[in-house]
MARNUDREN-616559 format. One line per 4 residues: for each residue x negated, y, z of C-alpha. Coordinates in Angstrom, 2 decimals, always signed. Last residue first. Example, Ala and Ser with C-alpha at 12.3 -4.5 7.8 and 13.67 -1.06 7.14 Angstrom:
# MARNUDREN-616559
-13.67 -1.06 +7.14  -12.30 -4.50 +7.80
This chain:
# MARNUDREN-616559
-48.27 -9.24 -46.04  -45.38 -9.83 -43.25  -45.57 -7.50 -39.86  -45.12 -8.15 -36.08
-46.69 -5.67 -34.17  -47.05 -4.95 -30.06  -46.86 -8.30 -28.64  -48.17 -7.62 -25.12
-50.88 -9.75 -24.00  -52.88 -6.48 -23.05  -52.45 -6.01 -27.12  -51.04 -8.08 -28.89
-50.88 -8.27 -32.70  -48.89 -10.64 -34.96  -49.61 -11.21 -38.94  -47.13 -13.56 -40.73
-49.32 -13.94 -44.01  -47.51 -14.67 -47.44  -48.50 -17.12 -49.51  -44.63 -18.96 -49.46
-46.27 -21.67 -48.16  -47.41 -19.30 -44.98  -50.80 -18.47 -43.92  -50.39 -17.41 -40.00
-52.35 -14.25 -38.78  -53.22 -14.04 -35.37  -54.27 -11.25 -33.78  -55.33 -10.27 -30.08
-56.62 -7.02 -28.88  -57.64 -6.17 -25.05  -58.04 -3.00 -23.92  -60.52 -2.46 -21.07
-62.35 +0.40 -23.30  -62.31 -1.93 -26.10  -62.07 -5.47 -26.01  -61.37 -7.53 -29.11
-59.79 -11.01 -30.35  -59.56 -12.10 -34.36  -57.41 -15.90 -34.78  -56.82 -16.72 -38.26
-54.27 -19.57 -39.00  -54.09 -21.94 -41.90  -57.19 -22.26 -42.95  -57.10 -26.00 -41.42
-60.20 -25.27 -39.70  -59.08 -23.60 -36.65  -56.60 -26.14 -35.90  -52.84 -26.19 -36.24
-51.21 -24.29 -33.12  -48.92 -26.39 -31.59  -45.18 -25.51 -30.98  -45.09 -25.43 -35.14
-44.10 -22.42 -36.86  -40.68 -22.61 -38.78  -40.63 -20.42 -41.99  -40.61 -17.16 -43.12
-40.56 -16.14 -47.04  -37.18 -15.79 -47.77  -36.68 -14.20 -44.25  -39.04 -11.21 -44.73
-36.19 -8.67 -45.96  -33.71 -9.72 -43.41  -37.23 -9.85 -40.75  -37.52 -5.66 -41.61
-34.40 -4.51 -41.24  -34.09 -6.63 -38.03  -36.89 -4.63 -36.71  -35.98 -1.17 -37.76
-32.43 -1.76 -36.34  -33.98 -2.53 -33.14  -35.49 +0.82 -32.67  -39.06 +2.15 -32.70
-40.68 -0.48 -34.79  -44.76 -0.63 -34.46  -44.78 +0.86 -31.03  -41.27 -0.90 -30.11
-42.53 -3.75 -30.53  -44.28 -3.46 -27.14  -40.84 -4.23 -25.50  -40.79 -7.85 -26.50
-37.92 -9.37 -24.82  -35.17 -7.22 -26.83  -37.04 -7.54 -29.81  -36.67 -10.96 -29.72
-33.26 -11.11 -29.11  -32.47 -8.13 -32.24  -34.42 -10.65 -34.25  -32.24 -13.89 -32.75
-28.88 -11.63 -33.15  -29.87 -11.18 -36.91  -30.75 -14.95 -37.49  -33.19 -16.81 -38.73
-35.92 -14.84 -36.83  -35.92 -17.43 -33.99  -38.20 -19.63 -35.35  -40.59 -16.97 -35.76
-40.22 -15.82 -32.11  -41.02 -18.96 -30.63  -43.78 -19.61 -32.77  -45.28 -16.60 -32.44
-45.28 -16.87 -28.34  -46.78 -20.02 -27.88  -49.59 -18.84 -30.67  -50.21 -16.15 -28.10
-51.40 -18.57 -25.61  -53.08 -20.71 -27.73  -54.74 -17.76 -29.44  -58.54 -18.68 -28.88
-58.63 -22.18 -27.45  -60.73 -23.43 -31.06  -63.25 -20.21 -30.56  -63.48 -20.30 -26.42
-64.45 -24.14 -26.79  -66.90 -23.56 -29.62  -68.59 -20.52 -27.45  -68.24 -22.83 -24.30
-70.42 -25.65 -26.37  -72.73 -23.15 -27.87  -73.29 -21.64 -24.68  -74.00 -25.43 -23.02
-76.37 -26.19 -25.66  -77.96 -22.90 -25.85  -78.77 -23.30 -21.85  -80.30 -26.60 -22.28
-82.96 -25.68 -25.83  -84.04 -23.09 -23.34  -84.31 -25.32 -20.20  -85.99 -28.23 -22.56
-88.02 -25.53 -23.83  -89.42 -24.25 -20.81  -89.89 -27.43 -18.89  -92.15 -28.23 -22.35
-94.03 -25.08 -22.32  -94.74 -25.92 -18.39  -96.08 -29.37 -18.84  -97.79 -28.01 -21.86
-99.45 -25.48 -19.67  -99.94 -27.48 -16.78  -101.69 -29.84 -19.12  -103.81 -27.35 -21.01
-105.16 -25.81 -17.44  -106.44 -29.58 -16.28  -104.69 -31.47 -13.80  -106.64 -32.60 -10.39
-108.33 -35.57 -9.98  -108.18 -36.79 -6.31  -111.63 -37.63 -5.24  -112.08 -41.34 -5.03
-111.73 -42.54 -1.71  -115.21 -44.54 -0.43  -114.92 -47.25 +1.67  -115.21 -46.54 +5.49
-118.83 -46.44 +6.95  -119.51 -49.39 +8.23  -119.78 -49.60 +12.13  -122.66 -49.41 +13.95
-123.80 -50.65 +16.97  -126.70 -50.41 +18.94  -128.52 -53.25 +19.44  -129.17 -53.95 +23.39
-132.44 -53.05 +24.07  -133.97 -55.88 +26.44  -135.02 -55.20 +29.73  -138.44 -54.39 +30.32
């Protein structure tokens, strides 16, 4: 009889611990938390284009006041800037009308700045609106005489020009 030859065999391989898998409460507070830091995210960045839309608001319109306040000084410059701004004639329906009105405002105008002063300085008050595809801009402009250059456009269109 021939030997038996042993038979061979190999170790079994080491054990792998079973993976351990997340409880409910941490999915949930690793969810909660995803959700908040996306919600606490998106308010950031809306608060941040809400502040930017609020100090930009007028800039373009503020070009425009400026301009026309300085030029106010004079007769022809009113019955200019009546001239270029069409919509006025809504609020004043000739040009005789308008540069009535500036000779009796021109005590209390003065020069407007090229740059608008900033929100805060309670200087200027900027109110926009859409209705019905209309758009509404006004800025009103505290003056050191304490009167208030008010301006309206509407469609970017200066439409009123008045002195409270």
């Amino acid at each position: 009889m021939a030997e038996q030859e042993p038979i061979f065999t190999p170790e079994p391989p080491p054990a792998v611990p079973p993976k351990r898998k997340m409880s409910s409460g941490v999915k949930i507070a690793l969810g909660c938390g995803l959700l908040m830091l996306l919600t606490f995210g998106g308010c950031g960045v809306a608060v941040f284009w809400c502040g930017h839309a609020m100090t930009t608001a007028g800039d373009t319109q503020w070009t425009d006041l400026s301009k026309l306040a300085n030029d106010l000084d004079t007769d022809a410059g009113a019955q200019a800037e009546y001239n270029s701004h069409p919509g006025l004639a809504e609020a004043y329906p000739t040009a005789q009308d308008f540069v009535g009105a500036v000779r009796l405002w021109r005590p209390n105008l003065e020069h407007l700045p090229e740059q608008k002063p900033p929100m805060l300085s309670g200087k200027v008050n900027t109110s926009m609106q859409y209705n019905n595809g209309t758009s509404v801009v006004v800025l009103s402009v505290n003056l050191a005489s304490g009167k208030r250059l008010v301006a309206q456009w509407k469609n970017k269109q200066l439409t009123d020009l008045t002195l409270e």
